[in-house]
C-alpha positions as CSV (number, residue, x, y, z in Angstrom):
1,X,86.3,101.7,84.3
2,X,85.4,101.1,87.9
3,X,87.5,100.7,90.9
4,X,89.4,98.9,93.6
5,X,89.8,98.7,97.4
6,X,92.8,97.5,98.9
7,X,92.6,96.9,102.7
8,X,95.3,97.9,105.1
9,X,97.3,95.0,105.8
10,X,99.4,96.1,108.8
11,X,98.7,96.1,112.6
12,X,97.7,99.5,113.7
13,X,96.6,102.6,111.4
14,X,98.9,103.7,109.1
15,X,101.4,106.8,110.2
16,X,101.8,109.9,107.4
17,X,105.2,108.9,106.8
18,X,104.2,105.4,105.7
19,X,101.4,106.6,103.6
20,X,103.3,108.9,102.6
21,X,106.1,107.1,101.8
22,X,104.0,104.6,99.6
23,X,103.6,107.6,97.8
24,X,106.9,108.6,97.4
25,X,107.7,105.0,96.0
26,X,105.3,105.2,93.7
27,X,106.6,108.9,92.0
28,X,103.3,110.2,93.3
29,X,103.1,113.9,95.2
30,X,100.2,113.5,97.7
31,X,97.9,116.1,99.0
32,X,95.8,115.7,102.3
33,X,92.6,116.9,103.0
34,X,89.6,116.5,105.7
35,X,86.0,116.6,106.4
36,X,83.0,116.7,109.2
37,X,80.9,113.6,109.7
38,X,78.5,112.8,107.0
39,X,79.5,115.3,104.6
40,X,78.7,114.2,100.9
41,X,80.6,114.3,97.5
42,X,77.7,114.0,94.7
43,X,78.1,111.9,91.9
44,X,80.9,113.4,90.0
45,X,84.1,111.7,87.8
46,X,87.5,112.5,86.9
47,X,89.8,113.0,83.8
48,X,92.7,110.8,85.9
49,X,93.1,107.9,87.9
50,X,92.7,108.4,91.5
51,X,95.0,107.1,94.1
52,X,93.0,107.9,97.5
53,X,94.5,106.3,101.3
54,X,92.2,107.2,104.4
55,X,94.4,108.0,106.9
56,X,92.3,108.5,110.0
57,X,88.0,107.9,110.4
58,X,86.0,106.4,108.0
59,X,84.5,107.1,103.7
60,X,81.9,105.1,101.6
61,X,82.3,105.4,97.9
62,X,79.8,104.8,95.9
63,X,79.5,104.0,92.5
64,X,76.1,104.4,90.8
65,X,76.9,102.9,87.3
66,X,77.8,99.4,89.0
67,X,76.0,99.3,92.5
68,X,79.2,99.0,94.2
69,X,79.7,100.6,97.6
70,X,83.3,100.6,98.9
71,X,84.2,101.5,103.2
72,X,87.5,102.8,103.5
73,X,88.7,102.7,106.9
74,X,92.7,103.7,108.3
75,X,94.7,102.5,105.7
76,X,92.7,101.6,103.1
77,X,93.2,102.6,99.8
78,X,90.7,102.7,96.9
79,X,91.8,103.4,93.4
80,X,89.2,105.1,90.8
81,X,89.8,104.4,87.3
82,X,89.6,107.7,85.1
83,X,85.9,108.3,83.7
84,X,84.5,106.6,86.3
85,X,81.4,108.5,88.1
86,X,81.3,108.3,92.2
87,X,80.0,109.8,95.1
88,X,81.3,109.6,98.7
89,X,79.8,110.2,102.0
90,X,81.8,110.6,105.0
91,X,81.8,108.8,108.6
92,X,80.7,109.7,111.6
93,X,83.7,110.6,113.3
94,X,84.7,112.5,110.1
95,X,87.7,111.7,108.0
96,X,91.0,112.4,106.8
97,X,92.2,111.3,103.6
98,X,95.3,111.5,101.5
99,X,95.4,111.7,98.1
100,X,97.1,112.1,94.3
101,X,96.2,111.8,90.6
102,X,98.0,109.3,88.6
103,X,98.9,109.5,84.8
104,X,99.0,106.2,83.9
């Protein structure tokens, strides 16, 4: 259990058609959502592995069970193995994130 962060390799942020379309090529259906600066998720897990991008602002997972702390920025994806508990803060100029379970 525990997860991943992949930066953004590309110059620029990422469009929605690319994230998107890294979905797409994966045979995952995304779903997008937003929040305020420095809203908080509480500690919390899930029965499937999450796939998260940010698209636009800024995110801090954390995960209480390791210590680890991961900043997501524009086109950075983290990847949350099932099980694992984790909380998130938001940014303060807010954030928009795109998002899908995965199976396997």
């Amino acid at each position: 259990m525990g997860a991943a962060l992949t930066r953004w390799r590309s110059v620029g942020q990422p469009t929605k058609e690319e994230l998107e379309s890294i979905f797409r090529d994966e045979g995952l259906r995304p779903s997008w959502w937003s929040n305020a600066p420095g809203d908080r998720y509480g500690a919390h897990s899930h029965p499937y592995h999450k796939v998260l991008y940010c698209a636009q602002g800024s995110i801090r997972f954390d995960l209480p069970a390791s210590g680890e702390s991961f900043e997501l920025h524009p086109g950075d994806r983290i990847d949350i193995s099932p099980g694992t508990h984790h909380s998130a803060l938001v940014g303060p100029e807010g954030v928009t994130c795109v998002e899908t379970a995965r199976s396997a």
